[in-house]
N, CA, C and O atoms as CSV, one atom per row, in Angstrom:
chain,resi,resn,atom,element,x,y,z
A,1,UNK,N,N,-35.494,-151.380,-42.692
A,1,UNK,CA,C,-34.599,-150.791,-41.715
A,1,UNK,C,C,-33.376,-150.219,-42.440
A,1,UNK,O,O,-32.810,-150.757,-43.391
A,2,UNK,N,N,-33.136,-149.370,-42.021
A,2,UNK,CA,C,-31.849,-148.289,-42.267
A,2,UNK,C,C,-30.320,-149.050,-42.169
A,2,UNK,O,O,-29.940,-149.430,-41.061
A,3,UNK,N,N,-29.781,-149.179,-42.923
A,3,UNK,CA,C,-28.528,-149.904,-42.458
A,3,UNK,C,C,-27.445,-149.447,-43.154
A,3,UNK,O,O,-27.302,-148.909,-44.252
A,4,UNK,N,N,-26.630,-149.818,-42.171
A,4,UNK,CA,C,-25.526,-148.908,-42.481
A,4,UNK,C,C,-23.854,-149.611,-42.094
A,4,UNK,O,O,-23.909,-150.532,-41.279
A,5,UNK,N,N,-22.546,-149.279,-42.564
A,5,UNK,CA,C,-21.495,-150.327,-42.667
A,5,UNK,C,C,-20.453,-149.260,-42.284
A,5,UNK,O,O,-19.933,-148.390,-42.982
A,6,UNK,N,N,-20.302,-149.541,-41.082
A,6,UNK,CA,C,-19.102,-148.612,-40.312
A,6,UNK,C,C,-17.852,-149.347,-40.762
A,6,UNK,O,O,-17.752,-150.549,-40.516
A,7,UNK,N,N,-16.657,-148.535,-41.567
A,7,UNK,CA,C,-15.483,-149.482,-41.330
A,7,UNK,C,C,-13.891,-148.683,-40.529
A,7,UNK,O,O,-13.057,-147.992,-41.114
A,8,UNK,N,N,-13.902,-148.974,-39.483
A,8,UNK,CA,C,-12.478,-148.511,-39.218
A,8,UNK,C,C,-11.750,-149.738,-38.436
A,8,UNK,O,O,-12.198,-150.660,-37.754
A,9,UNK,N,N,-10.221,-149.293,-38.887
A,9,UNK,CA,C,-9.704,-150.525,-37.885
A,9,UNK,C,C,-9.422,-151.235,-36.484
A,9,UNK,O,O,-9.093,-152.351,-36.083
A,10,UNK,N,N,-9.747,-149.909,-35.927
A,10,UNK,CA,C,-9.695,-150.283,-34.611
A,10,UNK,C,C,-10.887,-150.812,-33.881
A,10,UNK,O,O,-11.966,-150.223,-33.825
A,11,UNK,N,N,-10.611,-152.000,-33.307
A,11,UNK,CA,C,-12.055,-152.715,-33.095
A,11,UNK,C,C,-13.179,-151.714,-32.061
A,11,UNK,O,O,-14.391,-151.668,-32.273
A,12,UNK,N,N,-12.550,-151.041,-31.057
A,12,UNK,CA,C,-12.909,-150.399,-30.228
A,12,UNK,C,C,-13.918,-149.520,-30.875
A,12,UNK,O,O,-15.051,-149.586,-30.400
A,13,UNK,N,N,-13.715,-148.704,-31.878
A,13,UNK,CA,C,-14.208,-147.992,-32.626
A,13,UNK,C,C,-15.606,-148.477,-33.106
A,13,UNK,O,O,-16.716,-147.987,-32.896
A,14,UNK,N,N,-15.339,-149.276,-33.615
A,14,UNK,CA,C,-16.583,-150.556,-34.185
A,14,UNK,C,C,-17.287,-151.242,-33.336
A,14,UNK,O,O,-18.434,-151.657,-33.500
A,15,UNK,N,N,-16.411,-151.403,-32.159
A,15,UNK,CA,C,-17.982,-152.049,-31.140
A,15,UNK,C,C,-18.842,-150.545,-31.052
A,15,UNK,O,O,-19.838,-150.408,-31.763
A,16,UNK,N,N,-18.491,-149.670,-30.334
A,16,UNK,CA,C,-18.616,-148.199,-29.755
A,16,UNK,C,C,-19.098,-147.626,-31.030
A,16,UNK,O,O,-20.290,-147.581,-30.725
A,17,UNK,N,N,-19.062,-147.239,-32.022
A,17,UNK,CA,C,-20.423,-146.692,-33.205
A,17,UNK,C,C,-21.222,-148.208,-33.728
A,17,UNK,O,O,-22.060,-147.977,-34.600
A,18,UNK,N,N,-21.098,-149.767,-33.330
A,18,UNK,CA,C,-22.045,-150.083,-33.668
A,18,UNK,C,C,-23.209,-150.379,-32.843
A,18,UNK,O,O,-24.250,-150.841,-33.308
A,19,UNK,N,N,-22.978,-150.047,-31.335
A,19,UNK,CA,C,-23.667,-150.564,-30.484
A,19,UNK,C,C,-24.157,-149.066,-30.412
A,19,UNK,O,O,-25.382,-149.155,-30.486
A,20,UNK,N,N,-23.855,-147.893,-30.318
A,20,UNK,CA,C,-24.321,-146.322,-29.984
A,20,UNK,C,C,-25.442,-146.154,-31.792
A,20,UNK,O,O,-26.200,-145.187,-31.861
A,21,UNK,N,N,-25.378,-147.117,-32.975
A,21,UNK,CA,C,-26.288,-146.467,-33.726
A,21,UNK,C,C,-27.428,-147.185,-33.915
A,21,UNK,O,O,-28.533,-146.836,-34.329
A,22,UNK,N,N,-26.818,-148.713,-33.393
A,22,UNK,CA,C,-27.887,-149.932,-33.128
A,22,UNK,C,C,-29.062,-149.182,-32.477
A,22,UNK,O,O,-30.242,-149.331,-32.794
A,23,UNK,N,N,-28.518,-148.233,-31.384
A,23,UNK,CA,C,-29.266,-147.865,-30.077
A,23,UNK,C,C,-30.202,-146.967,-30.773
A,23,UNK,O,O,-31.348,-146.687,-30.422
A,24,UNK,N,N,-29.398,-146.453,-32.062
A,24,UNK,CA,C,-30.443,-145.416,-32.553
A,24,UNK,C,C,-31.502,-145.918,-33.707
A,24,UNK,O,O,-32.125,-145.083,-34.362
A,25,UNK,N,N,-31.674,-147.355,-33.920
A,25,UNK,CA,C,-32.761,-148.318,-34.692
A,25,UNK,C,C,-31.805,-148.475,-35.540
A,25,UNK,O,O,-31.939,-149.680,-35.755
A,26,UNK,N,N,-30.615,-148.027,-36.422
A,26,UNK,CA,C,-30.137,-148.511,-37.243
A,26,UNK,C,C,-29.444,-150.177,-37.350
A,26,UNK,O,O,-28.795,-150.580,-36.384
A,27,UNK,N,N,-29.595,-150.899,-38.328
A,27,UNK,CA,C,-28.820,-152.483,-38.915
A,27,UNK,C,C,-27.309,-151.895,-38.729
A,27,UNK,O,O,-26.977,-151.207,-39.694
A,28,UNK,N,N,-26.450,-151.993,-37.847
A,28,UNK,CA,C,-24.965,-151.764,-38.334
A,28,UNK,C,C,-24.595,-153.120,-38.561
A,28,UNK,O,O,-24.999,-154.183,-38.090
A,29,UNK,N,N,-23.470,-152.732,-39.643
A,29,UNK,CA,C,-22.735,-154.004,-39.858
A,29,UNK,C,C,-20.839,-153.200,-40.096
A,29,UNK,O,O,-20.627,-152.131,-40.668
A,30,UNK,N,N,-19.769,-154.097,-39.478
A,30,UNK,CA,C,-18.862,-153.548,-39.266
A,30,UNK,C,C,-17.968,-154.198,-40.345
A,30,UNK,O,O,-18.227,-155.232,-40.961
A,31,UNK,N,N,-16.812,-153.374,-40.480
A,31,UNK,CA,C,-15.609,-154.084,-41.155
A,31,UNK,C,C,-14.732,-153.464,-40.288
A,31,UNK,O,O,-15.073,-152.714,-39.373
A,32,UNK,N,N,-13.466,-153.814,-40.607
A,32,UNK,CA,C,-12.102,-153.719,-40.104
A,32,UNK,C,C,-10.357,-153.522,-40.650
A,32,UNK,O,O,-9.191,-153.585,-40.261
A,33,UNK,N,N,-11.523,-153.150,-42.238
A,33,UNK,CA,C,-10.300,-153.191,-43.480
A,33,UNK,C,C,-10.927,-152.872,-44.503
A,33,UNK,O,O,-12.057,-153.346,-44.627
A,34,UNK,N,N,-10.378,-151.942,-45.594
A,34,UNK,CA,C,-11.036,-151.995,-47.274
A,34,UNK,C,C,-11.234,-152.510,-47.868
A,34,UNK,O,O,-11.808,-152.253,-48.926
A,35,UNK,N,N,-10.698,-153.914,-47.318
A,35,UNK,CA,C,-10.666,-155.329,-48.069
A,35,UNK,C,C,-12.124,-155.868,-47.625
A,35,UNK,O,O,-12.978,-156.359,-48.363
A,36,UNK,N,N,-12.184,-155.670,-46.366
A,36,UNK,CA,C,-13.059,-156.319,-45.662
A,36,UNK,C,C,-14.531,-155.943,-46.130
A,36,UNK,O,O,-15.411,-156.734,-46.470
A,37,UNK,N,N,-14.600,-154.547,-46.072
A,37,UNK,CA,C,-15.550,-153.670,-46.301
A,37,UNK,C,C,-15.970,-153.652,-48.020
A,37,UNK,O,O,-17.181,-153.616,-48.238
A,38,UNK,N,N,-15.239,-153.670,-48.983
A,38,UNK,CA,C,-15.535,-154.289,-50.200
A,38,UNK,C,C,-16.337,-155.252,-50.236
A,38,UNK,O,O,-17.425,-155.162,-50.803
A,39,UNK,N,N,-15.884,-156.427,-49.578
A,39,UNK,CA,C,-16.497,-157.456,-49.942
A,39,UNK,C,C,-17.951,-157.065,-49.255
A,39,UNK,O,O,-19.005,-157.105,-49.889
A,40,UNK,N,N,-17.887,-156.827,-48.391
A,40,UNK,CA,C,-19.477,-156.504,-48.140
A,40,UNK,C,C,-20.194,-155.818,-49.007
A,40,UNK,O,O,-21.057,-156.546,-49.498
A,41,UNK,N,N,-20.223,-154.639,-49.453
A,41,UNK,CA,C,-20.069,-153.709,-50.455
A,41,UNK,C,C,-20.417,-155.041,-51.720
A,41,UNK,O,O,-21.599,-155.355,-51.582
A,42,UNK,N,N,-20.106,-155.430,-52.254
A,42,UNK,CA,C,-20.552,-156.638,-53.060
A,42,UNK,C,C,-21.740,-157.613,-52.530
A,42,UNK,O,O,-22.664,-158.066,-53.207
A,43,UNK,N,N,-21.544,-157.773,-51.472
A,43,UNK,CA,C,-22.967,-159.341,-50.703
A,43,UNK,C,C,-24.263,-157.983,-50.394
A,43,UNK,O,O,-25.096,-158.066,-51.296
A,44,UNK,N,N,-24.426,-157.445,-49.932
A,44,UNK,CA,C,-25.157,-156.345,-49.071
A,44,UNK,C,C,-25.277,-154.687,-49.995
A,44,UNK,O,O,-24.415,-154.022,-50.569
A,45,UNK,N,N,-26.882,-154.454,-49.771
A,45,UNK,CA,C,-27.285,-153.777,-50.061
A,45,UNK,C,C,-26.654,-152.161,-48.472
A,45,UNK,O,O,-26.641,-152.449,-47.275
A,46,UNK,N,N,-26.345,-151.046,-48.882
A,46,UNK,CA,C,-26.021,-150.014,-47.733
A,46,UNK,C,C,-27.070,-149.065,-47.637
A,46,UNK,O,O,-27.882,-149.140,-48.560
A,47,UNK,N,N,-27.242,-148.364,-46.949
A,47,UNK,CA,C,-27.949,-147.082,-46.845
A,47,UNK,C,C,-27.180,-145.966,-46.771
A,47,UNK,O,O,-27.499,-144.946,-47.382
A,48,UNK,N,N,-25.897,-146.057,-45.884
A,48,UNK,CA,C,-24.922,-144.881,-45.481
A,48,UNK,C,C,-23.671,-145.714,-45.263
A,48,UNK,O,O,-23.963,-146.856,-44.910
A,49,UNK,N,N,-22.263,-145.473,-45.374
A,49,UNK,CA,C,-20.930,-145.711,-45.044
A,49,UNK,C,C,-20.344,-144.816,-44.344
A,49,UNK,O,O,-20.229,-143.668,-44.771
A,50,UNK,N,N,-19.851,-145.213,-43.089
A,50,UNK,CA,C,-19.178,-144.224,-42.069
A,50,UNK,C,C,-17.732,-144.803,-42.501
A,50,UNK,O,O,-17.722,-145.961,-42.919
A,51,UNK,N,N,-16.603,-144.151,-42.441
A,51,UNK,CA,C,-16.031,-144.674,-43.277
A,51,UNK,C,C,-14.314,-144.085,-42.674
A,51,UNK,O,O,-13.959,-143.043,-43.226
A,52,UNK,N,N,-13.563,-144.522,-41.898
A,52,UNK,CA,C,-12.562,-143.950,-40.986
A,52,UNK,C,C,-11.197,-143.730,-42.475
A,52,UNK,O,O,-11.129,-144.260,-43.584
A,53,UNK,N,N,-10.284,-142.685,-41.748
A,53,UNK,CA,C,-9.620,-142.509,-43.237
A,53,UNK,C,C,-7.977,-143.609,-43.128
A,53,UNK,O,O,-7.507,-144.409,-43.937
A,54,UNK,N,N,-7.573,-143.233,-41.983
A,54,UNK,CA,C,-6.041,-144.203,-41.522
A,54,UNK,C,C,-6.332,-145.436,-41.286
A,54,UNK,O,O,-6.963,-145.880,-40.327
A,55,UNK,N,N,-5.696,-146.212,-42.498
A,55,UNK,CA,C,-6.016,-147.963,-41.883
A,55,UNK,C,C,-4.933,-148.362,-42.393
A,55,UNK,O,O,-4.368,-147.497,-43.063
A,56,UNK,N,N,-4.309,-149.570,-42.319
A,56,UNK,CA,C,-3.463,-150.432,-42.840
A,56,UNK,C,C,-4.321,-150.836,-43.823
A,56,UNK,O,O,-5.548,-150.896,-43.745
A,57,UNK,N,N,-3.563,-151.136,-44.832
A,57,UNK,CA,C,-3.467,-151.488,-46.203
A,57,UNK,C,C,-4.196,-150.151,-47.092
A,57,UNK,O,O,-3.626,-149.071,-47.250
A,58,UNK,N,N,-5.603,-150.494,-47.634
A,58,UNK,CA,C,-6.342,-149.795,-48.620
A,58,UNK,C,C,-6.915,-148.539,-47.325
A,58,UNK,O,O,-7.232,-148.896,-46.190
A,59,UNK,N,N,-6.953,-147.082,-47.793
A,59,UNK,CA,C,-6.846,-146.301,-46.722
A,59,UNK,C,C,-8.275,-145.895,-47.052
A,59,UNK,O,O,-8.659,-146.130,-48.198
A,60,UNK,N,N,-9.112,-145.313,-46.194
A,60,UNK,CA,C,-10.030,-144.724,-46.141
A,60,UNK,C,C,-10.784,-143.429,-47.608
A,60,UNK,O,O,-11.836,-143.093,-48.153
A,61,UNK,N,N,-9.745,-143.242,-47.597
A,61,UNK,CA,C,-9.947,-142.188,-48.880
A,61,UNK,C,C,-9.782,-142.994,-50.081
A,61,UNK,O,O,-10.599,-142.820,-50.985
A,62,UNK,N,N,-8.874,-143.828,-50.226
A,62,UNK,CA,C,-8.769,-144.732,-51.583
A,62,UNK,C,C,-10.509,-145.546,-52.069
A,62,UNK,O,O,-11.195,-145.632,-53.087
A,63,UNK,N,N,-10.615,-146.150,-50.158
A,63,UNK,CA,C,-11.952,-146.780,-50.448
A,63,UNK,C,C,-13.483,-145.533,-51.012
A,63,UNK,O,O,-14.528,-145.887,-51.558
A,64,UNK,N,N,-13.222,-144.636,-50.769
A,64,UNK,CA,C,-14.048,-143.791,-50.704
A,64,UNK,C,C,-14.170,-143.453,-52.605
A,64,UNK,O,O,-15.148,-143.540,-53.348
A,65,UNK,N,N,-13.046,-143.145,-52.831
A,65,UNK,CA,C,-12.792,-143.018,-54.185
A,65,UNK,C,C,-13.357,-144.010,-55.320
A,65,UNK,O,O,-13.847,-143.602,-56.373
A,66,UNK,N,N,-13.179,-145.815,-54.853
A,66,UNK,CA,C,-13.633,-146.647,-55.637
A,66,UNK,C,C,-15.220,-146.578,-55.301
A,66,UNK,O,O,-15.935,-146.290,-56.261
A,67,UNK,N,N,-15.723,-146.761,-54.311
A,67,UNK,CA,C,-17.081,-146.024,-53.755
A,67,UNK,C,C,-18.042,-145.252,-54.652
A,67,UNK,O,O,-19.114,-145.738,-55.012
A,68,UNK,N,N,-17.663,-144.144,-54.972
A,68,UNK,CA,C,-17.942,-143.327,-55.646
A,68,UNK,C,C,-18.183,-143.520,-57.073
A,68,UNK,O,O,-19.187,-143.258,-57.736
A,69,UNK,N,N,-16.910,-144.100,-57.459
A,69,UNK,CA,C,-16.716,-144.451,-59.043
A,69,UNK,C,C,-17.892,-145.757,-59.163
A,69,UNK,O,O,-18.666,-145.771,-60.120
A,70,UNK,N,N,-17.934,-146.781,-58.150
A,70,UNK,CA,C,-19.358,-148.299,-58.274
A,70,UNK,C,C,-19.991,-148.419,-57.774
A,70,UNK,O,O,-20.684,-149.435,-57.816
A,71,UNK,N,N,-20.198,-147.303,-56.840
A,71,UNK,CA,C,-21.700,-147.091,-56.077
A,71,UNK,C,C,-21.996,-146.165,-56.149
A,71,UNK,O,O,-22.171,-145.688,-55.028
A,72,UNK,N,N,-22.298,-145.156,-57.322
A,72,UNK,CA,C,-23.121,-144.526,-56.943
A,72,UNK,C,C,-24.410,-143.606,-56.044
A,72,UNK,O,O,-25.540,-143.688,-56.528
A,73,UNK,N,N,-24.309,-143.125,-55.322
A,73,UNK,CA,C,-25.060,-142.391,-54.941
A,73,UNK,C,C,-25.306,-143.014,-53.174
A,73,UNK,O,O,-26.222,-142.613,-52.455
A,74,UNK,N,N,-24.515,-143.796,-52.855
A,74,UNK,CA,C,-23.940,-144.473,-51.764
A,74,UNK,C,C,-23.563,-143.440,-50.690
A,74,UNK,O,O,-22.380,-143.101,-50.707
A,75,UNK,N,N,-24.359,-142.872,-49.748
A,75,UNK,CA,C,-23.717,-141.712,-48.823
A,75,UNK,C,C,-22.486,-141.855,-47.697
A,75,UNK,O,O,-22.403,-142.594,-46.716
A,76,UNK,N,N,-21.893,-141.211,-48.039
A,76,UNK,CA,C,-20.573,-141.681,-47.166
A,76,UNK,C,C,-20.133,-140.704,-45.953
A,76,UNK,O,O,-19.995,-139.572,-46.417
A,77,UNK,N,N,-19.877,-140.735,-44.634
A,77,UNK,CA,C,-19.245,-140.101,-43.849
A,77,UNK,C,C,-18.090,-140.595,-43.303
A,77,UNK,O,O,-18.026,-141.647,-42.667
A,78,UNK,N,N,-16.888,-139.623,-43.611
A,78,UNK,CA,C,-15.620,-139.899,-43.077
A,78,UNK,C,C,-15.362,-139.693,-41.267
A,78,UNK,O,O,-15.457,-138.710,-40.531
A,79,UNK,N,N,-15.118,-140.669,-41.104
A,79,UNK,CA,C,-15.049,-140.109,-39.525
A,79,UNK,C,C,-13.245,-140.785,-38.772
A,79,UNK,O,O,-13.012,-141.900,-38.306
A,80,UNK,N,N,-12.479,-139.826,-38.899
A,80,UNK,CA,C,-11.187,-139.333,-38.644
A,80,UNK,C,C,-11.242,-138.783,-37.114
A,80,UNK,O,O,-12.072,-138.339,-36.321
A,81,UNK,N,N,-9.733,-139.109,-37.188
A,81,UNK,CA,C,-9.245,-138.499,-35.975
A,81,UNK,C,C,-8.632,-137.417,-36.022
A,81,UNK,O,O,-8.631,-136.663,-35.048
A,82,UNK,N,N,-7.921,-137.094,-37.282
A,82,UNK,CA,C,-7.478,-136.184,-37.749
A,82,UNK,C,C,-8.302,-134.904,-38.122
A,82,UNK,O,O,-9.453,-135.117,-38.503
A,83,UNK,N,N,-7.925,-133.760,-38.072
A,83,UNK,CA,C,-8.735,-132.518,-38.718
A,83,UNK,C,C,-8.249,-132.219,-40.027
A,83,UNK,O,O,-8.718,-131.335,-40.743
A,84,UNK,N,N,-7.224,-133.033,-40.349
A,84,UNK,CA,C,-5.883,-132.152,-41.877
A,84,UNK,C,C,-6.635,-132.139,-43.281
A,84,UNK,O,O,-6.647,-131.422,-44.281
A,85,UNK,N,N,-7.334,-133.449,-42.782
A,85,UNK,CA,C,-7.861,-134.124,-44.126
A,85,UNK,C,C,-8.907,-133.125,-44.879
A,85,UNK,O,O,-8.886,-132.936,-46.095
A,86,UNK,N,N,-9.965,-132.421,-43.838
A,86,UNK,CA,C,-10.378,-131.801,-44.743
A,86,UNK,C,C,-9.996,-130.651,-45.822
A,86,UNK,O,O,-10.845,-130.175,-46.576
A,87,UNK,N,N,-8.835,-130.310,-45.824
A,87,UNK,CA,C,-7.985,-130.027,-46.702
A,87,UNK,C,C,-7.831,-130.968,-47.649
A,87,UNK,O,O,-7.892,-130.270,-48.660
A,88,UNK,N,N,-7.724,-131.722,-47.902
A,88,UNK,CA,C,-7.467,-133.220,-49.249
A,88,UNK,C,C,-8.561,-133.143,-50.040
A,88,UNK,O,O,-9.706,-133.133,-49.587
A,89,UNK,N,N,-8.373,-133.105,-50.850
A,89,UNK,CA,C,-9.639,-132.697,-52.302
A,89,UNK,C,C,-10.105,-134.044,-52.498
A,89,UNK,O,O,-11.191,-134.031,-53.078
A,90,UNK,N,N,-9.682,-135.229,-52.227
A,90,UNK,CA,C,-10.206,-136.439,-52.169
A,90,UNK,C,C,-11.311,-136.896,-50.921
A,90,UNK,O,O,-12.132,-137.813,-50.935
A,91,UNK,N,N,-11.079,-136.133,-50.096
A,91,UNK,CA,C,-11.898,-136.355,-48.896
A,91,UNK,C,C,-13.492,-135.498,-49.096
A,91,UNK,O,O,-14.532,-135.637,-48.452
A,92,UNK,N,N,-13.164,-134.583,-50.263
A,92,UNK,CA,C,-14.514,-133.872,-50.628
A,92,UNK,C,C,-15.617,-134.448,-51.241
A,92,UNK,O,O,-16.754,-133.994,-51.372
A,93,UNK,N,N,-15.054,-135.701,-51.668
A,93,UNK,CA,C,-15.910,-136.609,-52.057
A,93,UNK,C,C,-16.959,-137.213,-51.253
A,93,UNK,O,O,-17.856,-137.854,-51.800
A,94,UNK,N,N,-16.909,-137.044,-49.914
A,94,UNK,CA,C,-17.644,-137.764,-49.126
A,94,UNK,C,C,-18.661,-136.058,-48.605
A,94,UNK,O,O,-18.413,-134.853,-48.651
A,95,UNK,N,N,-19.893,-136.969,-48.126
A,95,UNK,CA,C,-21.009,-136.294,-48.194
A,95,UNK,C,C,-21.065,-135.438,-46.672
A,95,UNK,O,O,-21.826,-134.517,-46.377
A,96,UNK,N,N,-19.952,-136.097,-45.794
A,96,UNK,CA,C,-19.848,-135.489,-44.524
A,96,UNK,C,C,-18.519,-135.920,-43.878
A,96,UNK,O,O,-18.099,-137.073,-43.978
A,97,UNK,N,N,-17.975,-135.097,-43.314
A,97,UNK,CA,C,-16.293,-134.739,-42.465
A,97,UNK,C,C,-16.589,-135.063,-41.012
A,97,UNK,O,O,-17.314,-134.252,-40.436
A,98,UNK,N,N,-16.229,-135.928,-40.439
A,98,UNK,CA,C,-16.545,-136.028,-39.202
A,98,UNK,C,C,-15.569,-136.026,-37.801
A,98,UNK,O,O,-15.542,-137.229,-37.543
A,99,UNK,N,N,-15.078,-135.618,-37.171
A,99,UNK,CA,C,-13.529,-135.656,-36.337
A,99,UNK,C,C,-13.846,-136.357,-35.310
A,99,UNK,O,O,-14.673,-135.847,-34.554
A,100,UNK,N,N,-13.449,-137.353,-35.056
A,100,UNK,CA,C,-14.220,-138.946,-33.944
A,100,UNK,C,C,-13.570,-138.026,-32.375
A,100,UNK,O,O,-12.563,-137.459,-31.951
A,101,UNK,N,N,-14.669,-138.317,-32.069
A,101,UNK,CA,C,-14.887,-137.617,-30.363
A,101,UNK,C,C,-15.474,-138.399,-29.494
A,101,UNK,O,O,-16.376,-138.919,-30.151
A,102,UNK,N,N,-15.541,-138.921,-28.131
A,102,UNK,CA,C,-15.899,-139.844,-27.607
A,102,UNK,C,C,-17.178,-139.453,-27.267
A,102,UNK,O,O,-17.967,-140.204,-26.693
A,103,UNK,N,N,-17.525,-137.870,-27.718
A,103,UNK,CA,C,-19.037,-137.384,-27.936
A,103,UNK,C,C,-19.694,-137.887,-28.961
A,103,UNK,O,O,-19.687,-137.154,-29.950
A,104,UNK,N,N,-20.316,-138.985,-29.079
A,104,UNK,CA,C,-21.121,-139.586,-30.588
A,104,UNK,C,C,-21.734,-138.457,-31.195
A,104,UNK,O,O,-21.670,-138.414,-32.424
A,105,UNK,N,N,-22.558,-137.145,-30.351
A,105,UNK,CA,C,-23.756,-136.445,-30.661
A,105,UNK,C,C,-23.483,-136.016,-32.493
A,105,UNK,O,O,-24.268,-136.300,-33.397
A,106,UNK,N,N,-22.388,-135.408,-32.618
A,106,UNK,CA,C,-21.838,-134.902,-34.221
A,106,UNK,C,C,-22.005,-135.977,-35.260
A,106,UNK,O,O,-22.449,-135.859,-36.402
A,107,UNK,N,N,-21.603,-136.952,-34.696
A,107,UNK,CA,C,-21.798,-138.117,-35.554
A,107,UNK,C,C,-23.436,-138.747,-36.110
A,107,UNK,O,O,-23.905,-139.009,-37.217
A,108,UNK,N,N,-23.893,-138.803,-34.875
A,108,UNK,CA,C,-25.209,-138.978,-34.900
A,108,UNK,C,C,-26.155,-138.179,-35.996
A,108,UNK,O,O,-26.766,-138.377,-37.046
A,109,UNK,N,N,-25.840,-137.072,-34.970
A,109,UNK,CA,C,-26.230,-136.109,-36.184
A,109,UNK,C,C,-26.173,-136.116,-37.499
A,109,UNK,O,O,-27.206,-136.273,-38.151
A,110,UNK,N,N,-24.947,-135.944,-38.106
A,110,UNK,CA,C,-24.558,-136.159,-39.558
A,110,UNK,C,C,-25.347,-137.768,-40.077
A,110,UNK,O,O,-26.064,-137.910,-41.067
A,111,UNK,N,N,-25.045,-138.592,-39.313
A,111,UNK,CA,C,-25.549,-139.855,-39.782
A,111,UNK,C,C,-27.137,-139.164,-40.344
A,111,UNK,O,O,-27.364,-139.215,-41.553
A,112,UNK,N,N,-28.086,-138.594,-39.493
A,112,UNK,CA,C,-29.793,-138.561,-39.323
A,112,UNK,C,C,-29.515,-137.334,-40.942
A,112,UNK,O,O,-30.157,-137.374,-41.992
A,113,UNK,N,N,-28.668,-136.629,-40.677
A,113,UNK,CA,C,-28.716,-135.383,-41.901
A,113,UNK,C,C,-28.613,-135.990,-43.493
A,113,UNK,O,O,-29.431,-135.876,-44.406
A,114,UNK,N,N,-27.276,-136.685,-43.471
A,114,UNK,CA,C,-27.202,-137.427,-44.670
A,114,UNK,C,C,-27.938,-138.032,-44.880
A,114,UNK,O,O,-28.544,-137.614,-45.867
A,115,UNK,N,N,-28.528,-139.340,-44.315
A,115,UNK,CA,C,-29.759,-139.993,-44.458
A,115,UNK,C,C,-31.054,-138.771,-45.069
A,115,UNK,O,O,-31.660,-138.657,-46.135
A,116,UNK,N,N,-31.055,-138.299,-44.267
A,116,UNK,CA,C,-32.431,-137.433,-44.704
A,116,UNK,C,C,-31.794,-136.930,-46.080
A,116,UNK,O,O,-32.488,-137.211,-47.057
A,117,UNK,N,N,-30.500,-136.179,-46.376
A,117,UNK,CA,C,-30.574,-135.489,-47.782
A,117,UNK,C,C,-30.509,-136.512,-48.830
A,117,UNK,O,O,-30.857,-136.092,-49.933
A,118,UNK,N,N,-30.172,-137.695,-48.783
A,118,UNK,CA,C,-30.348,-138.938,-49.930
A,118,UNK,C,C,-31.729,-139.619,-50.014
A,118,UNK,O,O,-31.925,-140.454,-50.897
A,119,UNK,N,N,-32.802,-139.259,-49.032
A,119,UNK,CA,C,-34.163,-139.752,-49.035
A,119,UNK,C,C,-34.902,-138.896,-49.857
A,119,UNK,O,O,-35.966,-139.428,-50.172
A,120,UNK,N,N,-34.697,-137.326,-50.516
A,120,UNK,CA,C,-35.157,-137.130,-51.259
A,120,UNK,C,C,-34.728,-137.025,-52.649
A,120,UNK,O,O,-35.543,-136.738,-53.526
């Protein structure tokens, strides 16, 4: 099974993409911090990281950055509230830009796309 580690801080967020990707067969597993989400990132094997950019403490883009540098090939989608970011040359790092809408469909999407371009 496909699994995948949503982390943003707002819990709301995290029930609402883990119960909407559950629905779509995916294992979600949530965090609530960079701290949090590391350590998983260490116990647990990922398939995809949805990955929110504004958090208290370690920010979304920082995590994305260490990501990159010790996981290798780890697909990541940023999913913001903001539009600015995709301007930030650090945010290019991630494999998909996502602007959180109470429409999942974009998200979804990107989730099924990335998945598919790291399966071959």
């Amino acid at each position: 099974m496909t699994r995948l580690l949503v982390v943003d801080d707002e819990q709301d967020i995290r029930y609402l993409y883990a119960a909407e990707l559950t629905d779509e067969g995916y294992q979600v597993d949530t965090a609530g911090s960079g701290a949090e989400a590391s350590q998983l990132l260490l116990e647990k094997e990922y398939d995809l990281l949805l990955l929110d950019i504004q958090m208290r403490g370690e920010s979304g883009l920082q995590l994305l950055q260490k990501v990159v540098r010790d996981r290798k090939g780890l697909p990541v989608i940023l999913c913001t509230a903001f539009n600015c970011y995709k301007d930030d040359f650090s945010s290019w790092l991630a494999d998909a830009y996502v602007v959180k809408s109470s429409d999942l469909t974009e998200l979804k999407t990107e989730v099924r796309r990335v998945l598919a371009k790291h399966k071959h």
